[in-house]
N, C-alpha and C positions, 0 to 999 in steps of 0.2 A: 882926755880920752874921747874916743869917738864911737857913738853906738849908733851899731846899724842892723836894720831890721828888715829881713828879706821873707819870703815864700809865698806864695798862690794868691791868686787874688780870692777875695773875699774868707780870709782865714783868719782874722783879725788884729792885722797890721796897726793900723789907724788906731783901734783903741789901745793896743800897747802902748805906740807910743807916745800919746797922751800921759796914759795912767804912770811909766816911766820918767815923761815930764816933767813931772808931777813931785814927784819922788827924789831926782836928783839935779832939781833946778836945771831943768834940760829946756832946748829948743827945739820946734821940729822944722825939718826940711826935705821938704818931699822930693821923690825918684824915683815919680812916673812922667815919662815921656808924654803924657796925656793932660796932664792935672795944671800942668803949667799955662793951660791955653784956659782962657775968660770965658764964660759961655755954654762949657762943655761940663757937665757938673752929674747930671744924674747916671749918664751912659758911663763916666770914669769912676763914680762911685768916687766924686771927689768929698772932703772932709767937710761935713757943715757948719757952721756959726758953734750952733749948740755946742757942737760935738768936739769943740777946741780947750771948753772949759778954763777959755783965757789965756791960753797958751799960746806965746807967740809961737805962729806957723812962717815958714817961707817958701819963697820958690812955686807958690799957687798961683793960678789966676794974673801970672803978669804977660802972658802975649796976646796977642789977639791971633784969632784964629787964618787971618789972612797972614802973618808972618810967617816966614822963616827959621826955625826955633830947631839947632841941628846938635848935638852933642859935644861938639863941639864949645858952641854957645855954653852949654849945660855945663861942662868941667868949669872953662873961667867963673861962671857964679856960682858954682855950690863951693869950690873951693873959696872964694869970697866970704860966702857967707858964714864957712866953717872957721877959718879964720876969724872973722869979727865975732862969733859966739864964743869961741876958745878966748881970745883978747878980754872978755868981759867976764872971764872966770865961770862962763857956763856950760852945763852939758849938752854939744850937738848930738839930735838923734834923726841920723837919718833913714826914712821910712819910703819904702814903695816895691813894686815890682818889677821895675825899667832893668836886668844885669845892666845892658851894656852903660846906663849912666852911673850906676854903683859901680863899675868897675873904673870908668871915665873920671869919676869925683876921687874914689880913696887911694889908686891905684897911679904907679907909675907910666902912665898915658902918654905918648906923644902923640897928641892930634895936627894935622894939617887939617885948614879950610879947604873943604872941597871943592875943587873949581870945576872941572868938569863930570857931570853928571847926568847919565843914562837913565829916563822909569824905563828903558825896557820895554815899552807897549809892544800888543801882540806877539811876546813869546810867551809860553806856557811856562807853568812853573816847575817842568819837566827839563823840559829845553834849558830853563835858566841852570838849574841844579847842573844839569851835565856841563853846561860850559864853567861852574863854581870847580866840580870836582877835578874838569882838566889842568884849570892854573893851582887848586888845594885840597889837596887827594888829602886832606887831615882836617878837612871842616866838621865841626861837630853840629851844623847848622841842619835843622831839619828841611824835609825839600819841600815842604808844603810852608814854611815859614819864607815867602815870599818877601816879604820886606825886607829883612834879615839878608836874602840872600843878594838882592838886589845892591844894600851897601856894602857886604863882600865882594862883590864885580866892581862897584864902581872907585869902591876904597885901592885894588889892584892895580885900575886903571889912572890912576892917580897918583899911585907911590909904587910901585912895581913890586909891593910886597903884599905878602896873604895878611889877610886878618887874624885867620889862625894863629902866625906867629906871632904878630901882635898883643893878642889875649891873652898870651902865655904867662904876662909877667906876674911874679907874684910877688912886686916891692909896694910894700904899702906906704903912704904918705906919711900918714895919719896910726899914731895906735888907735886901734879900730878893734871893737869886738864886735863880730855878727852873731846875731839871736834870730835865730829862725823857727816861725812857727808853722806846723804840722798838724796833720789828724789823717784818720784812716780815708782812703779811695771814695770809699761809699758817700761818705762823710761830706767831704768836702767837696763831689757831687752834688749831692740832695739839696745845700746849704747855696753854691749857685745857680740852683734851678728857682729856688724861693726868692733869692736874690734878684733873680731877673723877673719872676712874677711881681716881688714887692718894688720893683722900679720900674714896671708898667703903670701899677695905681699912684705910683708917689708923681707921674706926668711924662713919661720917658717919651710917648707917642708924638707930645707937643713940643715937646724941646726938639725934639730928632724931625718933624713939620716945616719949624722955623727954622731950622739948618736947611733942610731942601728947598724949601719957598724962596730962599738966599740965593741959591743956585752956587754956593762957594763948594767950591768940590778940591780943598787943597788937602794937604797932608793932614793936617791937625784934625780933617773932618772926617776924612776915610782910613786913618787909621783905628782909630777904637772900634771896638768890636759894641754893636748896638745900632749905630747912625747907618750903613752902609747896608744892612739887613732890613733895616722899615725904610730904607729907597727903594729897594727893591717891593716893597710892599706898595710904597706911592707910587711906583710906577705901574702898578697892577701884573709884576709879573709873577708874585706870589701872593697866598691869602697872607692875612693877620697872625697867626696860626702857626702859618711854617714859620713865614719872619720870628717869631718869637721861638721856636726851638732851634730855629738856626744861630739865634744869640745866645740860647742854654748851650746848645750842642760847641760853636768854638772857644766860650768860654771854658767850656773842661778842656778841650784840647789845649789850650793857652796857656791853662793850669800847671795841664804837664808839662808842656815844654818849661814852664817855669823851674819846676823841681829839676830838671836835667841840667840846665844853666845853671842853677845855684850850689848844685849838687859837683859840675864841673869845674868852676871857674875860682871857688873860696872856697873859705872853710868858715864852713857853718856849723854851730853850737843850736842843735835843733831841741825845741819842743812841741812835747803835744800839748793841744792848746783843748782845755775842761770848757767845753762854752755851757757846758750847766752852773759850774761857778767859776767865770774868770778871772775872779779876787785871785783861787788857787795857783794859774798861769802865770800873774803879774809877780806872785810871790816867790815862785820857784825861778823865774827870772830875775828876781833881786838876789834872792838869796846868791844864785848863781855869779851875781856882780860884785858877790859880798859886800852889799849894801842895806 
């Protein structure tokens, strides 16, 4: 069996599936589009040393950030490595926020390598959406989710088919349970507002420094939400200030979008997640595995 562990960022993924781990001789394997690149650690809110408790992890920290690193890539090794955890008789649990790589790992996928490939410069994320909905009047894609929208165009231009229908499938690989953790709106606002203050002191300013002083401006850098906002700061076109609620503020929006995708695409076994005592969380989550 394969457990997978989906919803929001900063809702307490990572310790789940640790304490999970833990419990049913599990491994973890991460599925964030983010965490996989070396370097990039405080803005992904990737997993610490500590906070592994010995557990072997996979799929962190093996690109560098000037690679290439497409979803492609992402299906052949997680299925790899699900496989070789299954083979040794133990529990894969995979952990993160990336759909489209949970969908890309558990799910009946046929990926082609992208060959050719449009960023789109100078159209607006307006313009992009109108030209998504002429070729797929059924995109559940939101129009300010740029990224998103951009591999819908170029994935069309490539296979002469919608994404849309591609997402559709719902043949799983793998017996798979999804356990999805929740809490109220308010909640899990407040929670990455403090998040992003306590990952300014933890060094955010220096790490997200040394990426610009790099002058690497690839995908792995201008993707996460953090890095791209204190550019904007080292550039002087905003204070410290804004940069810093412009990383609160599309983080919540990131958030939702998350629940809409997870909400859309699988079927999720959700809990509220007690962060006054998350013993309570990990338990009703066992129980539920009847474990």
């Amino acid at each position: 069996m394969v457990i997978c562990i989906v919803g929001p960022t900063c809702v307490g993924k990572t310790k789940l599936s640790v304490e999970l781990a833990k419990r049913l001789n599990g491994e973890v394997i991460n599925a964030d589009s983010t965490q996989v690149y070396k370097g990039l650690d405080i803005a992904t809110a990737k997993v610490k040393e500590e906070e592994k408790e010995g557990i072997p992890h996979h799929l962190f920290n093996i690109k560098d950030i000037k690679d290439n690193y497409t979803v492609f890539d992402y299906q052949k090794d997680s299925r790899k490595v699900i496989d070789d955890i299954l083979n040794r008789g133990k529990t894969p649990i995979l952990v993160g926020g990336t759909g489209l790589y949970i969908k890309a790992c558990l799910y009946d996928y046929k990926f082609e390598e992208e060959k050719k490939l449009n960023n789109y410069e100078g159209y607006t994320n307006e313009e992009l959406y109108d030209m998504l909905k002429s070729i797929d009047k059924n995109t559940l894609i939101h129009p300010n989710n740029r990224k998103r929208v951009i591999r819908a165009l170029n994935y069309y231009n490539n296979t002469n088919n919608t994404l849309s229908s591609k997402e559709k499938t719902d043949k799983l690989l793998y017996d798979t349970v999804f356990i999805g953790l929740t809490t109220k709106r308010d909640i899990l606002y407040d929670r990455i507002n403090k998040r992003v203050d306590k990952m300014i002191k933890e060094g955010l300013l220096d790490e997200a420094k040394a990426l610009y002083d790099s002058n690497i401006r690839t995908k792995a850098v201008m993707t996460p939400i953090g890095y791209k906002e204190l550019f904007e700061y080292f550039d002087g076109n905003i204070s410290l200030d804004e940069a810093i609620d412009l990383i609160k503020q599309r983080s919540r929006r990131y958030a939702k979008r998350q629940y809409t995708w997870f909400n859309n695409q699988m079927s999720v076994n959700w809990f509220d997640v007690d962060f006054d005592n998350f013993e309570n969380t990990k338990e009703e989550v066992l129980k539920f595995l009847n474990k």
